[in-house]
C-alpha positions in Angstrom: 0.0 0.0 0.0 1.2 3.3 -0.8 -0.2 5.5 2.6 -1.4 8.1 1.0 -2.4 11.1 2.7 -5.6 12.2 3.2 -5.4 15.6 1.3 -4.5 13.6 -1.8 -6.0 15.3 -4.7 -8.9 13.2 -6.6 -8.1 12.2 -10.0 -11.9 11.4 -10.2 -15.0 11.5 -8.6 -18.0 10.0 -8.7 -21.0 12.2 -7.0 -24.4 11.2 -6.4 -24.2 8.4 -8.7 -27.6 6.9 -9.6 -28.0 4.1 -12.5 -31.1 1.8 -13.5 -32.1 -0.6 -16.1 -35.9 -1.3 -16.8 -36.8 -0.4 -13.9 -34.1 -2.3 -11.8 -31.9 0.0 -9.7 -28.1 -1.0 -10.1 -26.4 2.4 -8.2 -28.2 4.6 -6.1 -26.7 7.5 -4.9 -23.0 6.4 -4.7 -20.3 9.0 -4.4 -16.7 8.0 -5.1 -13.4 9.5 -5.3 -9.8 8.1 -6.6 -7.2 9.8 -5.3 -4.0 9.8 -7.9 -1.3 7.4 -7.1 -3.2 5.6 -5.1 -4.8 2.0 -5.4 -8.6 1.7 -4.7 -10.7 -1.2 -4.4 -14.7 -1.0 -4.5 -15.6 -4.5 -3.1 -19.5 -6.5 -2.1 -21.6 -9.1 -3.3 -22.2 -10.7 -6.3 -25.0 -8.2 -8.2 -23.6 -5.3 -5.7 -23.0 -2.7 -8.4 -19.5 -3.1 -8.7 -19.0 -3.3 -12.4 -22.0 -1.0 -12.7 -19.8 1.7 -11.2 -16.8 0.7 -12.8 -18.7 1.0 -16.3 -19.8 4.3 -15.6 -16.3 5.8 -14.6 -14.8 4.1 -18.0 -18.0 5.4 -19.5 -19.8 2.4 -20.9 -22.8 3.4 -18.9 -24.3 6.9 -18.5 -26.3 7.3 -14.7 -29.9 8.7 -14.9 -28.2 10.7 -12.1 -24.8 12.3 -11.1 -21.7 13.4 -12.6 -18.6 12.4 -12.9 -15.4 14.8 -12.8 -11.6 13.8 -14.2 -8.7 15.7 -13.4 -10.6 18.6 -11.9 -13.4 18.6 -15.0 -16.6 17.5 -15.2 -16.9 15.0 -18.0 -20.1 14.8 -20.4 -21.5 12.0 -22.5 -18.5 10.3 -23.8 -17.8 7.3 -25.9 -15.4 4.8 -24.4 -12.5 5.9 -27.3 -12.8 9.2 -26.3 -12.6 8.3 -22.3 -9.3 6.2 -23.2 -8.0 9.5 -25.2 -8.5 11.0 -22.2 -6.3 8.6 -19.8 -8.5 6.1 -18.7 -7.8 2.0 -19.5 -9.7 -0.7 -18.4 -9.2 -4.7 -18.4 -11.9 -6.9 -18.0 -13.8 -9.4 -15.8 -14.0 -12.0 -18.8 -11.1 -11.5 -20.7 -11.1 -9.6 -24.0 -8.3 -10.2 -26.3 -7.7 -10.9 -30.0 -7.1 -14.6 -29.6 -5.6 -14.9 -33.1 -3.3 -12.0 -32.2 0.1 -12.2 -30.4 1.2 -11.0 -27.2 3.3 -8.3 -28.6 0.5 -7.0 -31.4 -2.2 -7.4 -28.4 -0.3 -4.8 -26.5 0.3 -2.5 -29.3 -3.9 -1.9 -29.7 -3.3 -0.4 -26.6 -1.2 2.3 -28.2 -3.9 3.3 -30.6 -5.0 6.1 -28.8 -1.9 7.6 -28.8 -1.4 7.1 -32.8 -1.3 10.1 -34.7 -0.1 9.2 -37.9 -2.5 9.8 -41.1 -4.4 7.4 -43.0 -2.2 7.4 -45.7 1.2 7.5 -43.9 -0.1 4.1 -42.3 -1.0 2.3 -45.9 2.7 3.1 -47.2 4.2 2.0 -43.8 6.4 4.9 -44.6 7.5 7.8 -43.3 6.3 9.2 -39.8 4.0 6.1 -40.1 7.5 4.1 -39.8 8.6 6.2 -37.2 5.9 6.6 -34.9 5.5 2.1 -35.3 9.0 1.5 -34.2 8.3 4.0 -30.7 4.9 2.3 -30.2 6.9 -1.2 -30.7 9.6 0.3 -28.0 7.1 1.0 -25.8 5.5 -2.6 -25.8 8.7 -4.3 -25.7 9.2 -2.1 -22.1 5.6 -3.6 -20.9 6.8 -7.1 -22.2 9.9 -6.7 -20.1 7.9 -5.6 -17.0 5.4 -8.4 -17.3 8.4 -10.7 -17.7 6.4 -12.1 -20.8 9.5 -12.3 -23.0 8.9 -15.9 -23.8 5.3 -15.4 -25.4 5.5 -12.4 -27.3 5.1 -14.0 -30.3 2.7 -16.8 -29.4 -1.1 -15.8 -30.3 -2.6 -14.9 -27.0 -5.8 -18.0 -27.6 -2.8 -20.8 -27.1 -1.8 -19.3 -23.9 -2.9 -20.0 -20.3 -5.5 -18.2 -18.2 -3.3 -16.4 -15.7 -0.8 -15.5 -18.6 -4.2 -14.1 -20.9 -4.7 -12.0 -17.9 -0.9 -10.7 -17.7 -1.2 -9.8 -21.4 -4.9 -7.9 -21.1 -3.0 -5.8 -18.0 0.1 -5.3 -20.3 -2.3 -3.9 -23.2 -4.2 -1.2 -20.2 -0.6 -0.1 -19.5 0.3 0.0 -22.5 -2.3 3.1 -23.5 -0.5 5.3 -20.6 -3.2 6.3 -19.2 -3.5 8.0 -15.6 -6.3 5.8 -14.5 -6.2 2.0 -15.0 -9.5 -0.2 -14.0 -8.6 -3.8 -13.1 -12.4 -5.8 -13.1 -11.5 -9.0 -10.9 -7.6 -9.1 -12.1 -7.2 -12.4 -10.0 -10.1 -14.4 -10.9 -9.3 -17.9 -12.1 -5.7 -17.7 -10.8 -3.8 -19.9 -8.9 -1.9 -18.5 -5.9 1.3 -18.2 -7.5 -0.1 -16.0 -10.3 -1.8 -13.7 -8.1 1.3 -13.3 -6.2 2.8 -12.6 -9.3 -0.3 -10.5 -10.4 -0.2 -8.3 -7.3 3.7 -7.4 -7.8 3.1 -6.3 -11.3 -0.2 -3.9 -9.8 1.9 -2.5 -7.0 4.8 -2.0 -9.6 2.9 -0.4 -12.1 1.9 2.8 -10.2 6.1 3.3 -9.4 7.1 2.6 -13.0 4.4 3.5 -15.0 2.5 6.6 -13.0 -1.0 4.9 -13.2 -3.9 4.9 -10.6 -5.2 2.0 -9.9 -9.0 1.0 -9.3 -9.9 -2.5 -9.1 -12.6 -5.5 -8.5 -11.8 -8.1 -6.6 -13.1 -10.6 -4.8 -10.5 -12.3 -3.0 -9.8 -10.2 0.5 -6.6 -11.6 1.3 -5.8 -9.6 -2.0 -7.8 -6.4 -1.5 -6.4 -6.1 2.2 -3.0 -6.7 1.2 -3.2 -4.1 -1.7 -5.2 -0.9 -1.4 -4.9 2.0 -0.1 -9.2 2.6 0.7 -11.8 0.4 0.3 -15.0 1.0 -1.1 -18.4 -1.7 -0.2 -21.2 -1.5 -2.3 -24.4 -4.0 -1.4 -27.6 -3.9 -3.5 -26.1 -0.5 -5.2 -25.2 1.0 -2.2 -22.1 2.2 -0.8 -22.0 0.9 3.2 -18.8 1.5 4.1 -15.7 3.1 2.8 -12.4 3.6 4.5 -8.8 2.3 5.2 -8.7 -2.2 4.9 -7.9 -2.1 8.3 -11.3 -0.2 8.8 -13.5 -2.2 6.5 -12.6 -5.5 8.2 -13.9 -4.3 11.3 -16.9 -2.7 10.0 -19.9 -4.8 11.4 -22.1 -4.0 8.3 -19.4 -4.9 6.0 -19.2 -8.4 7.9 -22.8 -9.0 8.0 -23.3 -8.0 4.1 -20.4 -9.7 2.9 -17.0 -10.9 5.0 -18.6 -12.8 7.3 -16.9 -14.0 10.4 -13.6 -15.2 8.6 -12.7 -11.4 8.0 -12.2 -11.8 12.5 -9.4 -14.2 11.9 
């Protein structure tokens, strides 16, 4: 954990979020802040709300009510490219890679966003188009160091193994530099040895590559180990928020969704 202090300046926030579907109420009311550098978990039950909030700070979804301010702005209706454009990556509960892609070209999509070469520059391969592929190509080769990946980064990403899919989807989110990197469930599926590994490469990446960390997760061991605040939603509310030392102690928290084990 990074101990932040508490006057840490928000990269976002999340006021008065409210969000429904047919009738069905998946956020109500939830306010939310992310302070930069740190790492912030938003944790609950199954159908809490969790990726409901995490798909309106990325943008997906747009609340009936709220707002949502980034680096001191408040941010309109969006589309998701133009919310990456504006520093925020996600990776994804079920994972979402080009299968018949490798490693290495997985994690250059996430340089898109920061492509600037024309149409035409890109069709020759020529020019700045040349230029600008060999610096995105740098830069991927750095992540594929980082995520000690060397091995794979020409094997298509469908013929590798879960936990390694997952290192790859996190090396494509860093690979977008963007301030604000959302991890939905980064652990699920892993063995204990890749979350180990897992958890060095989040705690590494706000030192070496300057991003802010939100993430899902449902393995507390994880969550207490790792962040900085805790957020607990429960039927698309938020019950508790605070420290992990204050969130395992926190007798609604228990009761909603730790349970007794969270004592030990």
């Amino acid at each position: 954990m990074n101990a932040l202090p508490d006057s840490a300046a928000p990269l976002l926030e999340a006021k008065d979020i409210s969000l429904s579907f047919g009738g069905v109420s998946a956020l109500t009311g939830v306010d939310c802040d992310i302070r930069e550098g740190e790492i912030r978990a938003i944790i609950g039950p199954n159908g809490a709300g969790k990726s409901s909030m995490l798909n309106v700070i990325n943008g997906f979804y747009h609340p009936q009510k709220g707002e949502v301010w980034f680096r001191g702005e408040k941010r309109g209706k969006l589309k998701p490219f133009q919310i990456a454009r504006q520093g925020i990556a996600r990776t994804f509960q079920n994972i979402a890679l080009f299968k018949g892609m490798s490693t290495l070209d997985n994690i250059m999509t996430g340089r898109i966003t920061r492509m600037r070469a024309g149409l035409l520059w890109q069709a020759l391969w020529h020019g700045p188009a040349l230029r600008e592929e060999l610096e995105h190509r740098e830069a991927a080769e750095r992540i594929i160091d980082f995520l000690e990946i060397q091995s794979i980064r020409k094997t298509p990403v469908g013929r590798l193994p879960y936990g390694l899919q997952k290192r790859v989807e996190l090396g494509r989110a860093l690979a977008a530099e963007s301030k604000l990197l959302l991890l939905d469930e980064p652990m699920a599926g892993m063995n204990l040895e890749e979350k180990e590994d897992m958890c060095r490469f989040i705690l590494d990446a706000g030192a070496q590559f300057g991003a802010t960390i939100a993430l899902i997760e449902h393995d507390m061991g994880v969550v207490m180990d790792l962040a900085d605040r805790v957020m607990v939603l429960d039927y698309g509310r938020k019950i508790a928020d605070g420290a992990p030392d204050e969130i395992r102690n926190d007798q609604l928290v228990i009761d909603a969704y730790l349970g007794a084990a969270v004592q030990e």
